[in-house]
C-alpha positions in Angstrom: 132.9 -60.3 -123.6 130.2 -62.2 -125.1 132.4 -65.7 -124.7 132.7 -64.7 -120.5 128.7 -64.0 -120.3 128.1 -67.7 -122.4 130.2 -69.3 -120.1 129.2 -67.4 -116.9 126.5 -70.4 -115.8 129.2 -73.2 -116.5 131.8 -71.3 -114.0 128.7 -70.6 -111.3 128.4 -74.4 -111.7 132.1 -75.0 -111.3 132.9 -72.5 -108.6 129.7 -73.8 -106.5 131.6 -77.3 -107.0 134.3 -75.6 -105.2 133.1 -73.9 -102.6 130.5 -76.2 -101.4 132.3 -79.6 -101.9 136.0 -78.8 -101.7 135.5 -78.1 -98.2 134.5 -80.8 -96.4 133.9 -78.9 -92.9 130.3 -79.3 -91.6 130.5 -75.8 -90.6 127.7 -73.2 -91.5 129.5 -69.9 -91.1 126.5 -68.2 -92.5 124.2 -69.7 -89.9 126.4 -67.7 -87.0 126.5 -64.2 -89.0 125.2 -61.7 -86.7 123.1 -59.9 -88.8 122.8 -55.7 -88.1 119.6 -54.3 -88.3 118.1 -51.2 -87.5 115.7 -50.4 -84.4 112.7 -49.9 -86.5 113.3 -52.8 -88.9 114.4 -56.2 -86.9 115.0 -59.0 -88.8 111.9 -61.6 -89.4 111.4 -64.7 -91.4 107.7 -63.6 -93.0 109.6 -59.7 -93.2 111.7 -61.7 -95.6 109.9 -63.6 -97.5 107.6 -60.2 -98.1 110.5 -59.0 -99.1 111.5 -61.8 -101.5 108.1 -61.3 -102.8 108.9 -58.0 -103.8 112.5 -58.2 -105.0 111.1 -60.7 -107.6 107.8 -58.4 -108.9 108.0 -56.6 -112.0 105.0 -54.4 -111.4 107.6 -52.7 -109.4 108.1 -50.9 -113.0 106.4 -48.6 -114.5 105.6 -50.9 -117.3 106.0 -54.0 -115.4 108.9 -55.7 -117.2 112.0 -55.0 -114.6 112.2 -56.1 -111.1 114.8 -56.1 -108.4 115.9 -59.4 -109.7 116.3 -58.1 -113.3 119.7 -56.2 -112.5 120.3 -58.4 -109.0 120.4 -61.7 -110.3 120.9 -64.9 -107.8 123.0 -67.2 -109.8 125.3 -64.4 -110.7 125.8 -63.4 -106.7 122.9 -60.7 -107.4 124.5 -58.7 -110.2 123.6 -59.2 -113.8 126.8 -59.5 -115.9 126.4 -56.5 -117.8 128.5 -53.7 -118.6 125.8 -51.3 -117.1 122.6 -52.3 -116.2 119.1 -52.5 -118.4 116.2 -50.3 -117.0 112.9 -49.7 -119.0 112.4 -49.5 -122.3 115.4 -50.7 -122.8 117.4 -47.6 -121.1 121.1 -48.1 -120.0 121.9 -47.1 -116.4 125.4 -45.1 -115.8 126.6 -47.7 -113.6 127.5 -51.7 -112.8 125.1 -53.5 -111.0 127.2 -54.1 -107.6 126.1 -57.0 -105.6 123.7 -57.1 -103.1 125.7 -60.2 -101.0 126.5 -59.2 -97.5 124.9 -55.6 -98.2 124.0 -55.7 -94.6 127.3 -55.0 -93.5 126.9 -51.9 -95.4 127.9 -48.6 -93.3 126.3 -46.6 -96.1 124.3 -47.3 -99.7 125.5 -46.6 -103.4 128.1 -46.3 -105.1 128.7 -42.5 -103.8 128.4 -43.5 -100.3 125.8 -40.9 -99.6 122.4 -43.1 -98.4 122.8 -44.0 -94.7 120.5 -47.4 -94.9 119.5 -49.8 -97.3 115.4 -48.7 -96.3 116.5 -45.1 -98.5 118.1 -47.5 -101.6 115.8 -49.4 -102.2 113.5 -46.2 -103.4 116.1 -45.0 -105.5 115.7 -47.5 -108.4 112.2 -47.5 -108.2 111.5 -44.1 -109.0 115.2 -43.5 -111.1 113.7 -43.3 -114.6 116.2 -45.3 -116.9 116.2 -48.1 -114.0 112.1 -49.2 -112.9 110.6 -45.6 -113.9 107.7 -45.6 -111.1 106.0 -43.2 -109.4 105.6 -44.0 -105.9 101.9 -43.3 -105.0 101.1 -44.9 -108.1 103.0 -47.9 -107.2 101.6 -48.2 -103.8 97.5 -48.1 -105.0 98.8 -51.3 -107.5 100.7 -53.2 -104.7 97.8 -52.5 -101.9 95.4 -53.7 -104.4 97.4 -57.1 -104.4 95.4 -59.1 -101.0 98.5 -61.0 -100.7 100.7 -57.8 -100.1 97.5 -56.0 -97.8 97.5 -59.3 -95.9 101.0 -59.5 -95.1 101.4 -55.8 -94.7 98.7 -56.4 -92.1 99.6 -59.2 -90.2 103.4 -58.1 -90.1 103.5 -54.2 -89.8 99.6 -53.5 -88.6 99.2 -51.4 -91.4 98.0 -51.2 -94.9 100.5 -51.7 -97.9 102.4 -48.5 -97.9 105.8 -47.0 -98.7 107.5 -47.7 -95.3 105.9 -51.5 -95.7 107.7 -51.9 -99.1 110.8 -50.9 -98.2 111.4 -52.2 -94.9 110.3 -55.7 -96.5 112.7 -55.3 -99.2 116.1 -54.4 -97.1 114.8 -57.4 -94.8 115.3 -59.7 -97.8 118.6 -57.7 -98.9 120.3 -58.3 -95.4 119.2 -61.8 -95.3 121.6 -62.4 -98.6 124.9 -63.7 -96.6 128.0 -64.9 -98.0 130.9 -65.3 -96.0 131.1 -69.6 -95.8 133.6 -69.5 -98.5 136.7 -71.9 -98.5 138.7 -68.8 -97.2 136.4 -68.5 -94.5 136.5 -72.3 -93.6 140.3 -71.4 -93.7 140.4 -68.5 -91.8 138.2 -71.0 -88.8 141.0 -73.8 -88.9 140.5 -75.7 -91.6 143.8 -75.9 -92.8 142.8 -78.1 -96.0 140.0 -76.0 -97.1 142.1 -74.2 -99.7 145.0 -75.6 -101.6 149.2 -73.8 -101.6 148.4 -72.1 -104.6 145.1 -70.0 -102.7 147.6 -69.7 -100.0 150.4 -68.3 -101.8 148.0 -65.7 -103.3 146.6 -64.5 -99.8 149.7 -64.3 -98.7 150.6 -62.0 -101.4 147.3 -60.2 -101.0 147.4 -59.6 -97.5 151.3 -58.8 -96.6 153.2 -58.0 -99.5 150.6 -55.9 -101.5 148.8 -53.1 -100.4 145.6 -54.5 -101.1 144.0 -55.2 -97.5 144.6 -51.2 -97.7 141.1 -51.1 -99.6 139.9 -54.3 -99.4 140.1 -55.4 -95.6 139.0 -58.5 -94.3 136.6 -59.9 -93.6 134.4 -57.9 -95.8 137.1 -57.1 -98.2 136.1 -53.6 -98.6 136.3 -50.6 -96.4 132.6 -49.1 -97.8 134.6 -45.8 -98.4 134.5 -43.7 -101.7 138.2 -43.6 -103.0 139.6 -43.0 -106.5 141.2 -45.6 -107.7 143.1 -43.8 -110.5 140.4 -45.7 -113.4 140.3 -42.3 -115.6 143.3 -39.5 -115.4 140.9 -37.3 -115.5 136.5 -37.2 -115.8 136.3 -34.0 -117.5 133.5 -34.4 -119.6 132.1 -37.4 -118.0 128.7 -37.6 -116.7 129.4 -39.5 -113.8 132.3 -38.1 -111.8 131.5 -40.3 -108.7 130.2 -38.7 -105.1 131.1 -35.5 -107.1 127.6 -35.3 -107.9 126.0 -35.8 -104.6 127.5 -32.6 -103.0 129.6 -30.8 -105.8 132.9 -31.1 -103.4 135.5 -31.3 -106.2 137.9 -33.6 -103.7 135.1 -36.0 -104.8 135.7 -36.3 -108.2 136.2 -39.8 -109.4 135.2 -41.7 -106.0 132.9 -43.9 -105.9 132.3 -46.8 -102.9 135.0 -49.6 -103.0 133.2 -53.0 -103.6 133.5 -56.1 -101.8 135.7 -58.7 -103.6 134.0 -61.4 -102.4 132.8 -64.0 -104.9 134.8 -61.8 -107.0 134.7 -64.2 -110.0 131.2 -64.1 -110.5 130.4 -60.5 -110.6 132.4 -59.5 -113.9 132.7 -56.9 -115.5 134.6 -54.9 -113.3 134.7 -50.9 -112.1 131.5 -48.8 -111.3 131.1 -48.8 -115.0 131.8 -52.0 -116.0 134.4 -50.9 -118.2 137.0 -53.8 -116.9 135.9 -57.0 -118.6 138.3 -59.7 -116.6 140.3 -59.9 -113.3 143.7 -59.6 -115.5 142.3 -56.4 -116.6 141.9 -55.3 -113.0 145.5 -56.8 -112.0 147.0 -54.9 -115.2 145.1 -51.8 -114.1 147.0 -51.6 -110.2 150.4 -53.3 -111.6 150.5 -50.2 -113.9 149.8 -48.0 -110.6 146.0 -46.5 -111.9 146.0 -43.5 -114.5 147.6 -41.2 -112.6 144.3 -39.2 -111.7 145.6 -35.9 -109.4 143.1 -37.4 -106.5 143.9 -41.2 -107.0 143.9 -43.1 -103.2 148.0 -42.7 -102.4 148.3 -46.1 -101.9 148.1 -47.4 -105.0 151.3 -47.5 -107.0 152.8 -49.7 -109.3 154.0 -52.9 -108.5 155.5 -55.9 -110.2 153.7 -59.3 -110.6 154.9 -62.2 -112.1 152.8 -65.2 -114.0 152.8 -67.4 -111.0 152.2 -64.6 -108.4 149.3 -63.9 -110.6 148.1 -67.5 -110.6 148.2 -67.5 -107.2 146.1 -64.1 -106.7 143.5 -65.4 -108.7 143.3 -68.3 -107.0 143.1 -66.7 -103.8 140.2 -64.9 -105.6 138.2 -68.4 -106.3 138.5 -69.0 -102.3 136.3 -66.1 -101.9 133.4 -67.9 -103.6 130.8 -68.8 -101.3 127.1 -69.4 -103.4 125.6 -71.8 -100.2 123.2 -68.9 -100.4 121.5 -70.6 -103.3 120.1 -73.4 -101.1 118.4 -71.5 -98.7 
């Protein structure tokens, strides 16, 4: 593990290579994403740099050492490589840090799928004590004290520096991370030379022989519902059994939100526990069918998959890449 986080800035390096230079199309795809926003939160471009603001400001800790950046990291398609994350104090979270790419496509926040917009996340790390450890009211005398922040809250919202200002200012900035001008995507508009026979080969595979778009479905690769992918055969005696523990319904044992698997190479380890250290691992986990949990998703079963067909998954996998992001 500790070889795949060395080299994780080398493969950035090389997968930005091939995703922004590969593909010689002048297209933008990210410039014409339609962006979804709620009524009381339209998208603007000083909403977003407020938000930016914040994302990157440790005093949203309690002891002013973590920010949103800390577990959301840029150059690692905002996750931070980690098994599970690091809060204050050097406290573990239970889960992976998923990306926050394309998180305004979201139909609902967390890994339980319980939070209905990203305005309710964004409180939930701040005040989750292993994660930033704040108290709210406290947080919101330091960050009105700030004249920057009272200004901007002013100017933008008419209001002083408050709760609704910090988190409508964050999700702005969260919905403004897009990433869908990968190679696939270049692919997917016509560009027939924007990914090679092997990427080909493996979205074939992917897409019509596999039961993979069954969970992942373009073009978000994901269908942001809670499913049990058969990881454990069983969470007794686990302390996170999935959306489980948001409503105690014991057909929710074990499900948690399918990610995205866009720039899938980047945002290693794998599972909502990070307990999947490579993309073999993963493959190895669905050829073998899942652990045989009594609510596993139906679909998955086992499957063969030889060393090219493997080749050409994880290539397919590489045309998902898109890090364009990092020049805005």
């Amino acid at each position: 593990m500790k070889i795949i986080r060395f080299l994780g800035p080398f493969l950035l390096i090389l997968l930005m290579g091939l995703s922004l230079t590969k593909c010689k199309s002048p297209l933008d795809l990210n410039a014409g994403i339609v962006v979804p926003t709620p009524i009381d939160n339209p998208q603007s471009d000083a909403k977003i740099a407020l938000g930016k603001k914040l994302f990157f400001d440790t005093r949203l800790s309690t002891d002013g050492t973590v920010s949103c950046a800390t577990c959301h990291k840029p150059g690692r398609a905002f996750t931070d490589n980690l098994t599970v994350s690091e809060g204050i104090k050097g406290q573990h979270t239970e889960r992976n840090s998923p990306s926050l790419l394309n998180s305004a496509f979201l139909k609902t926040a967390m890994f339980d799928a319980h939070l209905e917009t990203l305005e309710l996340q964004v409180i939930v790390p701040i005040q989750e004590k292993t994660e930033m450890g704040h108290n709210m009211k406290d947080l919101m005398k330091v960050l009105r004290a700030d004249p920057e922040y009272q200004k901007a809250a002013q100017e933008i919202y008419h209001r002083d520096f408050d709760a609704w200002v910090l988190t409508r200012s964050i999700s702005a900035y969260e919905r403004s991370l897009i990433s869908m001008n990968s190679r696939f995507d270049q692919y997917q508009k016509g560009n027939q030379h924007a990914i090679n026979a092997t990427e080909k080969a493996g979205w074939k595979l992917f897409s019509e022989t596999l039961y993979c778009t069954k969970c992942h479905t373009p073009p978000n690769f994901t269908t942001y519902v809670a499913e049990n992918n058969g990881l454990y055969a069983s969470y007794e005696g686990k302390s996170d059994q999935g959306r489980f523990r948001i409503h105690h319904d014991s057909l929710d044992i074990g499900k948690f939100k399918v990610p995205s698997l866009r720039n899938l190479p980047l945002t290693y380890p794998y599972m909502h526990d990070g307990s999947i250290e490579s993309i073999d691992a993963v493959l190895d986990h669905y050829v073998k069918g899942g652990n045989g949990h009594p609510l596993q998703n139906k679909a998955i079963v086992p499957f063969t998959l030889s060393p090219q067909e493997r080749k050409q998954l994880k290539a397919f996998f590489n045309s998902l890449v898109d890090v364009s992001y990092l020049n805005q």
